[in-house]
C-alpha positions in Angstrom: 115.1 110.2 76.3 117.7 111.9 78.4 116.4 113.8 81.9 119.8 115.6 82.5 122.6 117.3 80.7 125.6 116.4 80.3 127.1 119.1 82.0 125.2 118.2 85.3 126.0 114.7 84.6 130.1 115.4 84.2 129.5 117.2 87.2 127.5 114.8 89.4 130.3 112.0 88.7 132.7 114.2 90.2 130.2 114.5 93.2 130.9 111.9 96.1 128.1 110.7 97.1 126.4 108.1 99.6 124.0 105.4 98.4 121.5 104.3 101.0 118.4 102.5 99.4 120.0 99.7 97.0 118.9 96.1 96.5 121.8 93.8 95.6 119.2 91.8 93.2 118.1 94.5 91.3 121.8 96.1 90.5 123.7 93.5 88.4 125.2 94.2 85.5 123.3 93.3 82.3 126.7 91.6 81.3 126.7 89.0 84.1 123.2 88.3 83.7 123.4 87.7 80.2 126.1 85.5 80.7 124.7 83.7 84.0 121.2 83.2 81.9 122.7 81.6 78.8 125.0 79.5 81.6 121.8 78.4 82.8 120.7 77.5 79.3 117.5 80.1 79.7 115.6 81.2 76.7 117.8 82.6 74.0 114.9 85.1 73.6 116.0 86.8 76.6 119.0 87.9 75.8 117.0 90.9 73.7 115.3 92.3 77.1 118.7 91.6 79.1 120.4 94.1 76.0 117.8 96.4 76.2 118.5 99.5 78.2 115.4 101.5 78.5 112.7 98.7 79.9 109.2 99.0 80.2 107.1 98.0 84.2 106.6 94.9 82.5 110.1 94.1 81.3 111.6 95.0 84.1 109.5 92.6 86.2 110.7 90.0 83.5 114.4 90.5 84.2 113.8 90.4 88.1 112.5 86.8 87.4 115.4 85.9 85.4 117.5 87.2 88.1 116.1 85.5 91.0 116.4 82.0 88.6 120.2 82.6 87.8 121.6 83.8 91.6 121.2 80.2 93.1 124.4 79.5 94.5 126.9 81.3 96.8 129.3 81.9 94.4 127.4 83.8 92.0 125.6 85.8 95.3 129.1 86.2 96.1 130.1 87.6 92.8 127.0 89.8 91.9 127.7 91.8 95.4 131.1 92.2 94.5 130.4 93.6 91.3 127.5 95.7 92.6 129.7 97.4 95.1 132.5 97.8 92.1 130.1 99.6 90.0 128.8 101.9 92.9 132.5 103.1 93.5 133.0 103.6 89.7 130.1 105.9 89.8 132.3 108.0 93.0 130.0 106.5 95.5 132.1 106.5 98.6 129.6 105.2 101.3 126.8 101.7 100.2 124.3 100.5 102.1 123.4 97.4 100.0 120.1 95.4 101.3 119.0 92.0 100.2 116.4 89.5 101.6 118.1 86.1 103.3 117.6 83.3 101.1 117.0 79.6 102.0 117.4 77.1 98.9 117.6 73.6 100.3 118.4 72.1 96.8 121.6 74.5 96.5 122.5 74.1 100.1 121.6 77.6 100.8 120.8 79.0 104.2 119.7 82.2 105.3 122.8 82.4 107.0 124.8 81.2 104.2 123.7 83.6 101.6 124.2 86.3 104.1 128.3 85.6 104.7 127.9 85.1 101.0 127.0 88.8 100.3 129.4 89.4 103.0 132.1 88.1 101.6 131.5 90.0 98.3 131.3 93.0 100.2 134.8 92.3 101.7 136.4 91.5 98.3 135.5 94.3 96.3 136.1 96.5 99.1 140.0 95.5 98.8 140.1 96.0 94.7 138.6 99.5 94.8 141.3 101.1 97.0 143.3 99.9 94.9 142.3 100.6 91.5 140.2 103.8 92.0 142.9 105.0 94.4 139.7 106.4 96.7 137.9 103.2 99.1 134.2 102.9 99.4 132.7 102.1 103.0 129.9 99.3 102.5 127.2 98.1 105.0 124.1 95.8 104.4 120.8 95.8 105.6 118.5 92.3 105.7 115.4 92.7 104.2 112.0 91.3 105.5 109.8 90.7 102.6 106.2 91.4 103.3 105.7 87.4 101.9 107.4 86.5 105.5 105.3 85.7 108.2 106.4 86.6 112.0 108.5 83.3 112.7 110.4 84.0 109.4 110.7 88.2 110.0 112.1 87.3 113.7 114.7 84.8 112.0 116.0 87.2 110.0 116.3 90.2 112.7 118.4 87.4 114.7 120.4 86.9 112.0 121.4 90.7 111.5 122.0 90.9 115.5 124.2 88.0 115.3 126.0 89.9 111.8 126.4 93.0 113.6 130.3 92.9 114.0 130.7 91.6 110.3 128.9 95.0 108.5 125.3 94.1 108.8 123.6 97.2 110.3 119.5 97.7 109.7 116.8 95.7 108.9 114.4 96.6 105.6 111.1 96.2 105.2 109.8 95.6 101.8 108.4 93.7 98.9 105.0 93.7 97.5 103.4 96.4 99.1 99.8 94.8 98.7 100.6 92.1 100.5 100.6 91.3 104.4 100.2 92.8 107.1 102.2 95.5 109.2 100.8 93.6 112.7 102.9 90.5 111.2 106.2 92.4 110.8 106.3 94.5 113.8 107.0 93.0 116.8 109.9 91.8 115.0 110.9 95.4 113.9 110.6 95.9 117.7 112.9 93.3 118.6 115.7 94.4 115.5 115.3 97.9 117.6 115.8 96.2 120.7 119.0 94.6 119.4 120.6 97.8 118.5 119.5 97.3 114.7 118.5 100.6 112.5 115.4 100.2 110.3 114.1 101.4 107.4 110.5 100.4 105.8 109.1 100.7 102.3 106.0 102.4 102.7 103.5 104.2 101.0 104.3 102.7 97.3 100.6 102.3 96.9 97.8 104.2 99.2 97.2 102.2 102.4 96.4 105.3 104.8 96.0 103.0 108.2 99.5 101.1 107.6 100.9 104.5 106.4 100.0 105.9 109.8 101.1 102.6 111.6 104.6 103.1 110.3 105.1 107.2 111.2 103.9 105.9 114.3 106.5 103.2 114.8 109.2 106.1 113.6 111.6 103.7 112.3 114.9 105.8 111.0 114.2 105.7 107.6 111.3 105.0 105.3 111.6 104.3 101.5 109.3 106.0 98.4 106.9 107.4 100.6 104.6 108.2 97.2 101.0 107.7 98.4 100.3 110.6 100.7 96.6 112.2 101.8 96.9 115.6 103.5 96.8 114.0 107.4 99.3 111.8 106.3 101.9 114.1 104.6 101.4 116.8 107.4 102.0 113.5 110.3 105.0 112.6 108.3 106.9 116.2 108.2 105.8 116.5 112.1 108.3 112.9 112.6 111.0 114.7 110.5 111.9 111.1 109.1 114.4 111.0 106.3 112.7 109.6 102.9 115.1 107.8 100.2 113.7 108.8 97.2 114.2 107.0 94.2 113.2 108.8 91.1 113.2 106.8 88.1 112.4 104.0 89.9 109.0 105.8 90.5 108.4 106.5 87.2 109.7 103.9 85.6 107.3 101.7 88.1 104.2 104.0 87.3 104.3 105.0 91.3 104.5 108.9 89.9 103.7 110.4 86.4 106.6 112.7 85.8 110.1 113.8 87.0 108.6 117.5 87.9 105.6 116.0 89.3 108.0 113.5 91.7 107.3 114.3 95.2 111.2 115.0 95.8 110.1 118.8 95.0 107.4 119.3 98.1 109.8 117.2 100.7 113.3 119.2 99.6 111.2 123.2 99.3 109.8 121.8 103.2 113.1 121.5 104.0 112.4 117.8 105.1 115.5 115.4 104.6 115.3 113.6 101.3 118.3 111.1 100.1 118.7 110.7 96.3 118.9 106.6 96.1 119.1 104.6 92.7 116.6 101.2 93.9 117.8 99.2 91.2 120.2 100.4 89.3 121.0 97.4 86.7 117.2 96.7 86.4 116.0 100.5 86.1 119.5 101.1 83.6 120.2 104.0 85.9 123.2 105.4 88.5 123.0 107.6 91.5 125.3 110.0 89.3 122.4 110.1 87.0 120.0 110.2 89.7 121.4 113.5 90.5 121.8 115.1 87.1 117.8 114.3 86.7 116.7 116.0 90.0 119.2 118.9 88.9 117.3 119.0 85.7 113.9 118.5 87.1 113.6 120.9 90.2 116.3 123.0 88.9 119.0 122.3 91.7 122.0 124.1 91.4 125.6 122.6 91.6 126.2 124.0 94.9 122.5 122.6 96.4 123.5 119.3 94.4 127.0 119.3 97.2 124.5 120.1 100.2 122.0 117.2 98.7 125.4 114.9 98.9 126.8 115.9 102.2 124.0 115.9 103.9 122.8 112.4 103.4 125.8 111.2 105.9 123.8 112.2 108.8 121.1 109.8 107.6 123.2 106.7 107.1 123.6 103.7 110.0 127.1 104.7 110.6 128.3 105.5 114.2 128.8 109.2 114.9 132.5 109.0 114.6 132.3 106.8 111.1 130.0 109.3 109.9 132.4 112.4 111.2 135.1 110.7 108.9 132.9 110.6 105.7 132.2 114.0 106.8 136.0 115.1 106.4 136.4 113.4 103.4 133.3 114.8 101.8 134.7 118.1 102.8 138.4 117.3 101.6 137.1 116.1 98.2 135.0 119.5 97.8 138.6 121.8 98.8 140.8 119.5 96.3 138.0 120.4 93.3 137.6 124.3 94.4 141.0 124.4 94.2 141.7 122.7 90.9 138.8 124.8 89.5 140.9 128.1 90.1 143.7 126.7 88.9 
């Protein structure tokens, strides 16, 4: 069932707009997987949950394991990014933060390091073929991810490796993974240290309740925090005090159980507070959505009009890791994009 009409939908393509909370595994294309799985020679039975478009929890969690089986080698992590940052500038996405987790596999010859220029270099290459055939360019940054599996040694390896990335497009460290496991005390001093180093950060938090690491993380104020569903009073009134951005992700949260309905999501209370929310897709090729669709759904949902839709868009530059003059020239080109459509509306 559709959340959006296709008038807001028509009009939401035509919207530039600035992705900040996507993971590179959970947006490839359910083309390359199928074709990557049955390379692999995985269970023929898959291929009806890679076809499928509207998954179940359960399913999806299914295609994340055949996804983290097929993306082995650097090629294919070099590929899927490329792809992934195609399909974001298809959608009229003109600014990408992609964020993935460093992986080591010994038996593929796969460092941390490695399958970080690996993503790197798919960032680079698709970068070049969208100029070119969208005639518009898309601006691409990546985040390392800690997963909450990591214990310090491993969290502090990976904030080294984003400080020593910095000049090559990585710009913030993530926090996330399965939020009932760990603990923040493990993570943090390494948070500390990616702050130290110039790093931004952004943490998953509040996916499930956890009021004490909740609290932990408003206290750290990291720059952004992601979901942000599992608020008591204290905790929502402590959070709007910080003023930290939230990316919200809203089929993701449904679709993952984390919230009941569209016009229950908690998008409505943050946005009528006037706190700063960014519309963010998750995982797009997993959760069969687009940040084009992402915005026709809240338009639907909380009854947005196309002019707070433009506000929603624009605004999310000041919440991106760009430096204050990269983020001043997104800002003109936001700006020159809404002239050129005013004008061919009167026309």
């Amino acid at each position: 069932m559709q959340h959006y009409t296709k008038e807001d939908l028509k009009f939401c393509r035509e919207l530039p707009k600035t992705e900040l909370h996507a993971h590179l595994n959970g947006s490839l294309r359910d083309a390359t997987i199928r074709e990557l799985a049955t390379k692999r020679q995985l269970d023929p039975s898959l291929t009806k949950l890679i076809e499928k478009g509207d998954r179940t929890l359960s399913e999806c969690f299914k295609l994340f394991d055949i996804i983290h089986r097929i993306t082995t080698d650097h090629d294919t992590i070099t590929r899927i990014t490329s792809e992934a940052v195609e399909d974001f500038a298809a959608d009229n996405v003109r600014y990408l933060e992609l964020r993935t987790t460093p992986k080591t596999r010994s038996e593929h010859g796969m460092t941390k390091r490695s399958y970080t220029e690996a993503v790197l270099q798919g960032m680079q290459d698709a970068q070049g073929k969208q100029s070119a055939s969208l005639g518009h360019s898309i601006t691409v940054r990546l985040l390392l991810s800690i997963d909450r599996r990591e214990d310090t040694a491993a969290a502090f390896e990976t904030v080294q490796l984003a400080a020593e990335l910095q000049s090559q497009g990585v710009v913030g460290i993530d926090l996330s993974g399965n939020p009932t496991l760990g603990q923040w005390s493990t993570w943090e001093p390494a948070l500390q240290e990616a702050r130290r180093k110039g790093l931004k950060i952004t943490l998953h938090a509040a996916e499930v309740y956890n009021p004490g690491e909740t609290e932990a993380m408003l206290q750290f104020r990291p720059d952004r925090l992601g979901h942000m569903c599992c608020l008591d009073e204290h905790l929502e009134e402590l959070h709007y005090s910080t003023g930290i951005p939230v990316e919200l992700c809203l089929s993701s949260n449904i679709i993952t159980e984390s919230v009941a309905s569209y016009t229950e999501h908690h998008f409505h209370p943050f946005y009528n507070a006037g706190h700063p929310v960014i519309l963010c897709t998750d995982d797009s090729g997993v959760f069969s959505t687009s940040l084009s669709k992402e915005f026709a759904i809240a338009a639907q949902a909380f009854q947005l009009s196309h002019v707070q839709l433009w506000q929603l868009s624009e605004a999310a530059i000041d919440h991106t890791f760009l430096r204050e003059e990269e983020k001043q020239e997104l800002r003109r080109e936001f700006k020159s994009i809404r002239l050129n459509l005013q004008t061919e509306k009167t026309l």
